[in-house]
C-alpha positions as CSV (number, residue, x, y, z in Angstrom):
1,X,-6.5,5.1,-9.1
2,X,-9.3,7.3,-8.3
3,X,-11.9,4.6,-8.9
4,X,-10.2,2.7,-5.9
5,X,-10.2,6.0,-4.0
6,X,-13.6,6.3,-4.7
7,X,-14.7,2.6,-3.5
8,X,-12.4,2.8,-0.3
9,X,-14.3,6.1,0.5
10,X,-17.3,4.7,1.8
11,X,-17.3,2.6,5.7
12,X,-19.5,-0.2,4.1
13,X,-17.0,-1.0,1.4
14,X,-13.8,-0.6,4.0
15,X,-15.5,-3.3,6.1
16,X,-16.2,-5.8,2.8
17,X,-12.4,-5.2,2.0
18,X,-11.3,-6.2,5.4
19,X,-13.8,-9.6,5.4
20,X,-12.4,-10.6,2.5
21,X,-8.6,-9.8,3.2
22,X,-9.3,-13.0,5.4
23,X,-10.8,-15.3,2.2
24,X,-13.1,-15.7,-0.1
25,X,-16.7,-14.9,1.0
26,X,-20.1,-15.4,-0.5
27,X,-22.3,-12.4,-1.6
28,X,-24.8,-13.6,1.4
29,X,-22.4,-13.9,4.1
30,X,-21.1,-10.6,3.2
31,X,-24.3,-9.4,3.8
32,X,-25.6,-10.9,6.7
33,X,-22.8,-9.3,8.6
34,X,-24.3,-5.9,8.0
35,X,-27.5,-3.8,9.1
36,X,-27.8,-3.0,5.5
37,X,-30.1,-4.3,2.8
38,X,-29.0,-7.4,1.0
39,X,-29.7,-4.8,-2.4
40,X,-27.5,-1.9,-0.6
41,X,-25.2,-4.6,-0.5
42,X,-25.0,-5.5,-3.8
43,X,-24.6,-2.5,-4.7
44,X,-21.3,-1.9,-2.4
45,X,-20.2,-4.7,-4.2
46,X,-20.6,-3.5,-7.7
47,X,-18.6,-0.7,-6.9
48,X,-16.2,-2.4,-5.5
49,X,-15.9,-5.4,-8.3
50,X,-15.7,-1.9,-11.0
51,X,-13.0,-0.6,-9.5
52,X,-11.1,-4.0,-9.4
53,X,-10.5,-4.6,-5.8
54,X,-12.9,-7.7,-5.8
55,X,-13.6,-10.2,-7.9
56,X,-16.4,-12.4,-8.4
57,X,-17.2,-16.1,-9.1
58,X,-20.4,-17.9,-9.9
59,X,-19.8,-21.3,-8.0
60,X,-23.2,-23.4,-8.2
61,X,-26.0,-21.1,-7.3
62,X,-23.7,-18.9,-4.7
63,X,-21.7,-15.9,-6.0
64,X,-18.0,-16.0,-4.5
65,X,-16.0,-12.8,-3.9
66,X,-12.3,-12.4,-3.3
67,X,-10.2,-9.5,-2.8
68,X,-7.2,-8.3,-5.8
69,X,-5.3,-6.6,-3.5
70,X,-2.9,-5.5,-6.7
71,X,-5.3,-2.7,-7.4
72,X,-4.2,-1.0,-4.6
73,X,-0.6,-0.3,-5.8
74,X,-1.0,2.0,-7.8
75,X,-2.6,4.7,-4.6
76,X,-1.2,3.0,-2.3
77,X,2.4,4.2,-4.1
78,X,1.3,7.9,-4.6
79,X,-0.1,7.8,-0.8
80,X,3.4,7.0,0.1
81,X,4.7,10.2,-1.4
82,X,3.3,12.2,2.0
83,X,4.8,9.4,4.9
84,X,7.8,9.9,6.0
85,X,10.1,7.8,6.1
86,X,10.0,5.5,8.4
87,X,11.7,2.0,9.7
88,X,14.3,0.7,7.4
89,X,14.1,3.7,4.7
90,X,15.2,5.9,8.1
91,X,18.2,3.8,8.7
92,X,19.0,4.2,4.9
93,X,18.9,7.5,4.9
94,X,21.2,7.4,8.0
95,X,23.9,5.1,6.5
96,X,24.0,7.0,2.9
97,X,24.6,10.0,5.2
98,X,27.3,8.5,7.0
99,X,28.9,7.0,3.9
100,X,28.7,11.0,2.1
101,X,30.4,12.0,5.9
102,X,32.7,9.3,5.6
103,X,33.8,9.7,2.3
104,X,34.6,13.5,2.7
105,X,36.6,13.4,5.5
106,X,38.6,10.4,3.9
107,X,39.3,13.4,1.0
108,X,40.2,15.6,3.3
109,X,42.9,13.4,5.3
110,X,44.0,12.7,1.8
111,X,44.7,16.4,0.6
112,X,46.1,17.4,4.2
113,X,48.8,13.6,3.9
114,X,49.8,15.2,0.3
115,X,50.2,18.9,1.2
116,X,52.5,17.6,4.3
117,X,54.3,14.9,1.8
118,X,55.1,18.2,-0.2
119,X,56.4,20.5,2.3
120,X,58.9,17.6,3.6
């Protein structure tokens, strides 16, 4: 986890992740979209392939990268732990409340039928 942290931290690598959320890319159209050196880079890169959220394939003489989106489970899930809920985990909330509010008062009803079946 903190080796994805770590590659996610830097702009550079951010903007790789979102090019290749949209396909595979080679390593010199990756960097021709940047104002970087072609070794800076490579470098981004090799961060990025060490901490697992890219892969790389030699295809012919061009180096292919894709993204592995699984690696970011893992943060992803302990990021989650500060949002609140939100959307459909609101609405459950809401209904498992209702069904606790439900319930109770159902009990009650019950235990107030029963005392007046007693004193009759």
């Amino acid at each position: 986890m903190d080796d994805v942290a770590g590659a996610i931290a830097d702009p550079v690598r951010r903007e790789i992740l979102v090019m290749l959320r949209e396909g595979r890319r080679s390593a010199g159209e990756i960097a021709g979209h940047f104002q970087i050196t072609r070794p800076a880079v490579s470098r981004h890169l090799r961060v990025l392939r060490r901490s697992g959220l890219v892969r790389d394939e030699l295809v012919g003489r061009q180096r292919l990268y894709e993204l592995d989106a699984a690696q970011f489970a893992q943060l992803a899930g302990w990021l989650a732990q500060f949002a609140p809920p939100l959307g459909w985990e609101h609405r459950l909330d809401a209904l498992e409340t209702e069904v606790y509010r439900t319930r109770r008062e159902r009990r009650a009803h019950t235990v107030a039928d029963q005392a007046k079946e007693e004193t009759a």
